[in-house]
FILUMVEX-71541 format. One line per field, with one value per residue (C-alpha): residue number from 0; residue in one letter; x negated, y, z negated. Coordinates in steps of 0.02 Angstrom, whole numbers. Example, Ala and Ser with C-alpha at 12.3 -4.5 7.8 and 13.67 -1.06 7.14 Angstrom:
<atoms>
pos: [0/1];
code: [A/S];
X: [-615/-684];
Y: [-225/-53];
Z: [-390/-357];
</atoms>
This chain:
<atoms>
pos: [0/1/2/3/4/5/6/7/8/9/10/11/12/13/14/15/16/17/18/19/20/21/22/23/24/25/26/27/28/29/30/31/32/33/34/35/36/37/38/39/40/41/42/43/44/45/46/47/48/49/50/51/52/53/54/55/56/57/58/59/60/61/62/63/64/65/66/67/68/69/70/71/72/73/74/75/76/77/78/79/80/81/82/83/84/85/86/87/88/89/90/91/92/93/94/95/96/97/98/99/100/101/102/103/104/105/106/107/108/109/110/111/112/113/114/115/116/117/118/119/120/121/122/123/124/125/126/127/128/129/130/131/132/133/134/135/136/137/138/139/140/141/142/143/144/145/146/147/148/149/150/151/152/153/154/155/156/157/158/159/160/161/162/163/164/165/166/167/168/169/170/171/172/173/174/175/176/177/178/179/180/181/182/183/184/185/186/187/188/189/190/191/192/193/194/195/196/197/198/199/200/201/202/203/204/205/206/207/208/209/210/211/212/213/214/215/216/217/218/219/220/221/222/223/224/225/226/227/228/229/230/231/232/233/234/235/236/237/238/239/240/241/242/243/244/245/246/247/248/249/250/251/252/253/254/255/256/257/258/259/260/261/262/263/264/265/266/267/268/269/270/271/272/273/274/275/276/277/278/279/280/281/282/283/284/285/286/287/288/289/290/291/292/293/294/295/296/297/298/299/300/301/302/303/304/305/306/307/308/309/310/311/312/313/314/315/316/317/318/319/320/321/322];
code: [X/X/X/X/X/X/X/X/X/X/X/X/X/X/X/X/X/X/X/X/X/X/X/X/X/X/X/X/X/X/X/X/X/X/X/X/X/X/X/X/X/X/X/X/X/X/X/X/X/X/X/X/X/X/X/X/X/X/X/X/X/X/X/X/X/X/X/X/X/X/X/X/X/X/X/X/X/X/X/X/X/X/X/X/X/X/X/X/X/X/X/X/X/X/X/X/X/X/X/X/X/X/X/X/X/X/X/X/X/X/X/X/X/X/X/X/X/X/X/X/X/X/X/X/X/X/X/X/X/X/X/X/X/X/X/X/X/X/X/X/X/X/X/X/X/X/X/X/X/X/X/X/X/X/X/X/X/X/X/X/X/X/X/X/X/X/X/X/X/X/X/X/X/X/X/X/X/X/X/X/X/X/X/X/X/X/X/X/X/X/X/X/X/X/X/X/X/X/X/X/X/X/X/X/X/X/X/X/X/X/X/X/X/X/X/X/X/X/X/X/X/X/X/X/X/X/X/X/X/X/X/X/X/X/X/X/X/X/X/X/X/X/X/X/X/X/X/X/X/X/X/X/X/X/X/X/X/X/X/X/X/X/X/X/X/X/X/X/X/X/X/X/X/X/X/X/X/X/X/X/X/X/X/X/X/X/X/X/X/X/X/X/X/X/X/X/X/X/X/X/X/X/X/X/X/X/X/X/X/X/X/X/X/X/X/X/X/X/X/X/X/X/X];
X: [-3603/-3435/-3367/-3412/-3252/-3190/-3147/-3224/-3110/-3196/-3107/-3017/-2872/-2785/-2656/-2459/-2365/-2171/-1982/-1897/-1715/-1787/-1733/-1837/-1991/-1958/-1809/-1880/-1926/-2015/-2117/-2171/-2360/-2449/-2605/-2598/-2757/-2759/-2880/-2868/-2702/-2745/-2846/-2689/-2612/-2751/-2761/-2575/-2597/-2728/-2900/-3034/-3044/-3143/-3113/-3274/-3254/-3274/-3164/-3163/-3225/-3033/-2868/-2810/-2974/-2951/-2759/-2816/-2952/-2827/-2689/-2805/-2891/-2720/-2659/-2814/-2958/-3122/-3166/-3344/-3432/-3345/-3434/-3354/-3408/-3423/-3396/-3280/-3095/-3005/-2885/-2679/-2571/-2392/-2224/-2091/-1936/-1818/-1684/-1795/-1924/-2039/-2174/-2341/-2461/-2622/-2754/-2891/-3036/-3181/-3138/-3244/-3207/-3280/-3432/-3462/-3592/-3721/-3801/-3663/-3732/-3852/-3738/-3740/-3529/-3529/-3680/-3575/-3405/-3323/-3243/-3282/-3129/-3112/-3012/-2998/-2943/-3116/-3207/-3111/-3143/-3304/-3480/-3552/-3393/-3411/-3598/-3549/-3418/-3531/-3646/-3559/-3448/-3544/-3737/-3679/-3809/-3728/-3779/-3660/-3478/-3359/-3275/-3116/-3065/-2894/-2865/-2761/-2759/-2701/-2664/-2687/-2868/-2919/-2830/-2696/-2833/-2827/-2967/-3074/-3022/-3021/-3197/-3232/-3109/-3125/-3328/-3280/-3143/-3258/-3389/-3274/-3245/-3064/-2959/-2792/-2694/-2509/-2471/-2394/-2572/-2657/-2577/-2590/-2754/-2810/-2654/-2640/-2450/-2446/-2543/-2652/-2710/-2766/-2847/-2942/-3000/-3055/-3120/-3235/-3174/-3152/-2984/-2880/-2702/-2574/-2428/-2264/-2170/-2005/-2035/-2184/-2359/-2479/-2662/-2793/-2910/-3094/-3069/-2909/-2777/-2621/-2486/-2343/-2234/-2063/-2039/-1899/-1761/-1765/-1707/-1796/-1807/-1981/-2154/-2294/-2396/-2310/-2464/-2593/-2474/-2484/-2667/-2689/-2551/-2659/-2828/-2770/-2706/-2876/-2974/-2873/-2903/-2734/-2690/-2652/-2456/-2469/-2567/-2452/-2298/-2394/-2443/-2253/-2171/-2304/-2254/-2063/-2090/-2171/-2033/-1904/-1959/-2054/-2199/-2381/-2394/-2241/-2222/-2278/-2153/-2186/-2280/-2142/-2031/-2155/-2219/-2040/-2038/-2229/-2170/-2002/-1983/-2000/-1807/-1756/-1903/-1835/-1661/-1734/-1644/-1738/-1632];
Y: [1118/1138/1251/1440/1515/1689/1692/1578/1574/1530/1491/1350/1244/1130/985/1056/959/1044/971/932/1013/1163/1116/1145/1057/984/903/817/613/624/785/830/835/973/1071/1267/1390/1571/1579/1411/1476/1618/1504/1411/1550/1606/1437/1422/1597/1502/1568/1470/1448/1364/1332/1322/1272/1103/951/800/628/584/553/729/808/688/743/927/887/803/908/1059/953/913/1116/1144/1221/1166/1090/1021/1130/1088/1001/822/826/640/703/863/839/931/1052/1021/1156/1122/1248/1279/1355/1460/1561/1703/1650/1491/1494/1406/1320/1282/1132/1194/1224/1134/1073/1031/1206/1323/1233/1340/1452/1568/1424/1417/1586/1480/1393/1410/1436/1583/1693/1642/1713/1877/1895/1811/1823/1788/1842/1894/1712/1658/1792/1716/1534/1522/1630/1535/1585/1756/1770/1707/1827/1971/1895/1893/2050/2186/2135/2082/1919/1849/1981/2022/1966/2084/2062/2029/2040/2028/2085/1934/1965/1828/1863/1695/1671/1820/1762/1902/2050/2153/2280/2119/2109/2272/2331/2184/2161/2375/2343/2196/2297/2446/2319/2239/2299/2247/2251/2191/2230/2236/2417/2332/2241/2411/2500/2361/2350/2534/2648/2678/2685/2765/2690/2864/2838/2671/2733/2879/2751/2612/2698/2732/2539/2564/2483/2456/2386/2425/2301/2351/2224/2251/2429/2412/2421/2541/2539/2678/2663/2739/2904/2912/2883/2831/2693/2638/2479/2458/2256/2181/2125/1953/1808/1755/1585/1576/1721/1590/1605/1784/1875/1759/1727/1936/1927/1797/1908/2080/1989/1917/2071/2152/2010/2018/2209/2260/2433/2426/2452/2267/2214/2269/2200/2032/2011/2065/1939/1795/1855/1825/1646/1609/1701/1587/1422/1341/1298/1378/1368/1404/1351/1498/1581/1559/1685/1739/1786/1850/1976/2037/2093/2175/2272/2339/2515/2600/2614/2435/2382/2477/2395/2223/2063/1913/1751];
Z: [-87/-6/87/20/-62/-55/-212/-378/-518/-694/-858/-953/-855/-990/-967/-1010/-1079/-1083/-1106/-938/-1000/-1055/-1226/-1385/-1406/-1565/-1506/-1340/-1313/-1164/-1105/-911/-876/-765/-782/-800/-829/-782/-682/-593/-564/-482/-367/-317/-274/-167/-103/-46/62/173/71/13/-180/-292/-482/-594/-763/-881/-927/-1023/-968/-1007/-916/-941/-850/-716/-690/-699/-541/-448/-443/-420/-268/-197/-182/-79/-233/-226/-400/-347/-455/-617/-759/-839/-1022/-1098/-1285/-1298/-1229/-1112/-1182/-1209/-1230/-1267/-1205/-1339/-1221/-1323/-1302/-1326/-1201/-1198/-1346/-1311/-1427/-1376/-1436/-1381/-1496/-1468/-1295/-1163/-1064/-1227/-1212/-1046/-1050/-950/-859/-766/-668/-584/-465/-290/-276/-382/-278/-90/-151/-115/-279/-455/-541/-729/-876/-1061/-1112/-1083/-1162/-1313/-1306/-1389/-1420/-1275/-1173/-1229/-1168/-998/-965/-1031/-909/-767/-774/-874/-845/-673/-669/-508/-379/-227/-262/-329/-507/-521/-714/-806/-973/-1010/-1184/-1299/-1481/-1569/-1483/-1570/-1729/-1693/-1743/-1589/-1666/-1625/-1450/-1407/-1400/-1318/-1199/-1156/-1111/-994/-912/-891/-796/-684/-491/-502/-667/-708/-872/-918/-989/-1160/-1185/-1180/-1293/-1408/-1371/-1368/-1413/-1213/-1176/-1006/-847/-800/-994/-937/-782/-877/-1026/-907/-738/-647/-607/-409/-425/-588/-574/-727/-712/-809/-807/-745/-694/-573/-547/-497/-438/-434/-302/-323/-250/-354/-238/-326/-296/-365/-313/-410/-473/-367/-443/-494/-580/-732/-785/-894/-860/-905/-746/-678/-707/-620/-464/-458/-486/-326/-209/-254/-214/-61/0/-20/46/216/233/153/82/-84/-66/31/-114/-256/-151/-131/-305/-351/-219/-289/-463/-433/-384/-537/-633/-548/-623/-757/-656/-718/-506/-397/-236/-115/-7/178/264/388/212/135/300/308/126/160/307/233/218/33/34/74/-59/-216/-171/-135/-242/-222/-238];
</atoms>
């Protein structure tokens, strides 16, 4: 095994494909290829901050798996434990930019990734970690999916790591019924250690509009984070202290991504010892960089920039324009 990771990521990474003008989709030639998944994303961020990450998932025995492993290998995750499946591919998603936002349309169904299941509990990477962190995308893939999710976050099967879950809910992979998701994706929350969800997601979800709804419907989680998008965020730690960290202004060229790159700031925070106002700012900085390209993964800001944004005082934060 390699070297033990603080923090194992598990889900579905998929090739993008997505127009290098930023034009419409249906108008392109030629398309740019990466590789974006929330959770491996989330270990790229972690990765890029100097923590050891690992990605656990499946692929396909095809040129598009093999990309996805070696641009995950090159920013520093260790991909050992994934799976290469001879028969199912590896999944393609496609980005539509607009000038209402970028839409994304996923080919996914049947890939090599929903084929996971709770076998994967037995490896060795997921029992060394700190932190398992997985995501509502998953828990939507397939039944066998489903049952490892369950597994891992509400029967807790892999003793000693903490859960890290976010909501991530995604319409379309719940065929755009959110009484389906909701149950489902409120009894994974309520397992979880850590739990990240967007206030507009939960009051889709559950008719929650304000974050101390959230907290009362999903605690006693020892630390939920509500993310409002260009308002702030706030966590609730377990003895219910309260804090709130307004977004930073920002430039916004496309969100795909925003919420993982917050997800891999808060975590690292807490994994080097950080309160949670240094966790909130971390995820928010991480989140910015995200928001200022079209990357799934930014490029991470260097530690010295980011350290003077961490230590600012409260007034020089809420006034804070990144470039």
């Amino acid at each position: 095994m390699a070297d033990v990771a603080d923090v194992v990521c598990v889900g579905e990474t998929m090739a993008v494909l997505s127009p290098s003008d930023a034009g419409p989709l249906e108008g392109q030639t030629t398309l740019g290829l990466a590789v974006g998944g929330a959770e491996s994303n989330v270990a790229c961020g972690l990765a890029a901050l100097g923590h050891r990450a690992a990605w656990v998932s499946r692929v396909g025995a095809d040129p598009l798996g093999r990309r996805v492993l070696s641009d995950l290998t090159a920013r520093g995750v260790d991909v050992s434990a994934v799976e290469v499946d001879p028969e199912r591919p590896t999944g393609v998603y496609f980005k539509d930019p607009g000038p209402d936002g970028t839409g994304t349309y996923y080919y996914r169904r049947n890939s090599a990734a929903t084929a996971m299941g709770p076998a994967l509990i037995r490896l060795p990477h997921l029992r060394a970690a700190r932190i398992l962190h997985l995501s509502g995308i998953t828990a939507a893939l397939s039944d066998s999916c489903a049952e490892l999710v369950a597994e891992i976050v509400t029967r807790r099967a892999v003793p000693g790591p903490a859960v890290s879950f976010d909501v991530n809910h995604r319409p379309a992979l719940w065929r755009h019924r959110p009484a389906d998701a909701a149950p489902v994706l409120l009894e994974l929350a309520r397992g979880a250690d850590i739990v990240f969800v967007g206030r507009d997601e939960a009051e889709t979800l559950w008719g929650t509009g304000k974050s101390e709804e959230i907290r009362d419907l999903l605690g006693p989680a020892p630390v939920i984070v509500v993310k409002d998008a260009g308002r702030g965020a706030t966590s609730y730690g377990q003895g219910g202290e309260e804090t709130f960290v307004p977004t930073p202004a920002s430039p916004v060229v496309e969100r795909v991504g925003a919420g993982d790159a917050f997800a891999a700031g808060y975590l690292t925070a807490l994994l080097e010892g950080s309160g949670p106002t240094e966790g909130l700012r971390l995820g928010h900085l991480l989140a910015a960089a995200t928001l200022r390209t079209r990357d799934d993964v930014p490029l991470v800001p260097a530690r010295d920039e980011l350290a003077r944004h961490l230590t600012a005082d409260p007034a020089t934060w809420s006034t804070l324009r990144l470039p």
